[in-house]
N, C-alpha and C positions, 0 to 999 in steps of 0.2 A: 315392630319399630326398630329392633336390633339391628335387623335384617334390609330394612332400607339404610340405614345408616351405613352399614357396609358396603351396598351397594353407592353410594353416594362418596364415599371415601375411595373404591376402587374406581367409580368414573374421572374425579378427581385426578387420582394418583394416572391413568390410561390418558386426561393432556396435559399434566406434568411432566411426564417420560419422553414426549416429543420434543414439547416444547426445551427440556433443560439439552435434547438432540443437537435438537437443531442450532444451541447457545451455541456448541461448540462447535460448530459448522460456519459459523460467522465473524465477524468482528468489526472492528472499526477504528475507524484512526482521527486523530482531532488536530487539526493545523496548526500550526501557531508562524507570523512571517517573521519578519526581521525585526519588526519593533516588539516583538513578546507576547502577539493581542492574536486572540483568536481568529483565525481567517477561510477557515473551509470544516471540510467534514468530506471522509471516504467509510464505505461500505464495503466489506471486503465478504463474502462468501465463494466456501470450499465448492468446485464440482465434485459430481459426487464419482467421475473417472479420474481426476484429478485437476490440479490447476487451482488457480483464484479467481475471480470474476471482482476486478476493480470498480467501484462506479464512487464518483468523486465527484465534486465542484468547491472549488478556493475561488474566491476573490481578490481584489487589490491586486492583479496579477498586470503587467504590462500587457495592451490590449491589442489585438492583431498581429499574435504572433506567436511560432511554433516555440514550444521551450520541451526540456528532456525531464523524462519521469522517472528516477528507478527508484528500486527498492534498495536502502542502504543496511549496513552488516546492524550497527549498536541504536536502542531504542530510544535515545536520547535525542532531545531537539531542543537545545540549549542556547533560543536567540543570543546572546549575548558574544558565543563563538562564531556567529554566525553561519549556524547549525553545524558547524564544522564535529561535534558532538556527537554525531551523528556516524562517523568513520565513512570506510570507501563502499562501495557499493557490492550487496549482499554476492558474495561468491564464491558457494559451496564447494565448486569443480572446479576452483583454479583455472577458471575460462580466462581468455582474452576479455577484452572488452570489448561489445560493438556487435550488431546483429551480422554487419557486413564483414566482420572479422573474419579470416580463414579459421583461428581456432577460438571461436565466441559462441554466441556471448554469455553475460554472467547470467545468472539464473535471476539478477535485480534490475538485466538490462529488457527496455521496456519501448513501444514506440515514442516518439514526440509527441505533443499534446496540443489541441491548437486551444488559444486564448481568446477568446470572442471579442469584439466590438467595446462593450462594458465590463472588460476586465475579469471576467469571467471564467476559467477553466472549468467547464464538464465534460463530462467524459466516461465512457464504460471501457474498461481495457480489461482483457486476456492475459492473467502471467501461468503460462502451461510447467514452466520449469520450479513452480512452487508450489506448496500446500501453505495450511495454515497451522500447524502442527508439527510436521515430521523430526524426526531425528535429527536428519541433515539439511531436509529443504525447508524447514516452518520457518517461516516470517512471523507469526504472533511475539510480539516485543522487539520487534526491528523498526524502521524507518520509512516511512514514504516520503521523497522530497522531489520538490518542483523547482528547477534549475530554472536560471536567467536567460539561457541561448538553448538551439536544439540542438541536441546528441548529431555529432557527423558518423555516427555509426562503427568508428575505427580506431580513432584516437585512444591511447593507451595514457593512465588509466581508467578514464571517464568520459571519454565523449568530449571532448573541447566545450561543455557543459556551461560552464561559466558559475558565479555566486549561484549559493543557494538562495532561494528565496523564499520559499515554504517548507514547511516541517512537519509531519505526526506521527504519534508514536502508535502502531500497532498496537491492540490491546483488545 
C-alpha cells in the first residue's frame, strides 16, 4: 500500500513539473479600452529558440482597418490616462522606431494588425526581438496596446500611431 502511494505521488509530482514548465513559458494579457471595461484577451507563449508567439483578438475595435500593435516599456493601462500609463514603446536597444527605419526598430515595434468587418482584431504575430522573461528583453509586466491608426513604419517616436485605444498588462 505504501508503495502504491508513492508511486501515485511521484506520477503526480512527473505532470506537476511540466505543467508549472510550461506556466512559465506562457502568459497573458487582459484588455481593457478607453472606457475601463474589458475588451479582448492575448495569449503570449515563449519559443522555445527564442521570441513570443502573440495570438490575440480585442473587440470594439474600428472596423476595416489596419491599426499598430506594439509592445509598450511600463505594465500599466490606466483608461482614465488614456493608456498614456502605459509609457513609450518597449526599447531595450535604444533602436529607432519603425521596421522601415535605417536604425530600428524597437524590440515593441510589431506589424499592423488588420481589424475585421465586426470590429474585431485577431491575429497571431511573431515578436522575435523578445522573450517573456529575460534580463533585458522580457515583456512579462509590460504592455500590449492597440493604437487608432497604422504604424508608417518610421515616424520617430511611435509610428504616427495615433490614440491608444486598447490596453493589457502582461502577466
Amino acid at each position: 500500500m505504501k508503495a502504491m502511494r508513492t508511486i501515485a505521488a511521484l506520477s503526480l509530482l512527473a505532470v506537476a513539473l511540466p505543467a508549472a514548465a510550461q506556466d512559465k513559458q506562457t502568459a497573458v494579457a487582459n484588455f481593457v479600452g478607453r472606457d475601463g471595461k474589458e475588451d479582448g484577451r492575448a495569449q503570449l507563449t515563449a519559443a522555445a529558440t527564442g521570441g513570443v508567439l502573440i495570438e490575440v483578438e480585442i473587440s470594439g475595435l474600428p472596423a476595416n482597418k489596419w491599426v499598430a500593435f506594439h509592445i509598450h516599456e511600463t505594465g500599466r493601462c490606466d483608461a482614465t490616462t488614456h493608456h498614456e500609463s502605459a509609457g513609450g514603446h518597449f526599447n531595450p536597444g535604444k533602436a529607432e522606431h519603425g521596421i522601415l527605419a535605417a536604425k530600428g526598430p524597437h524590440a515593441g515595434d510589431m506589424p499592423n494588425q488588420y481589424v475585421g468587418q465586426d470590429g474585431v482584431l485577431r491575429a497571431q504575430i511573431f515578436d522575435s526581438m523578445v522573450t517573456l522573461d529575460g534580463k533585458t528583453d522580457g515583456i512579462r509586466g509590460r504592455a500590449l496596446m492597440v493604437h487608432a491608426n497604422s504604424d508608417d513604419y518610421r515616424s520617430q517616436p511611435s509610428g504616427d500611431a495615433g490614440e491608444r485605444l486598447s490596453c493589457g498588462v502582461i502577466q
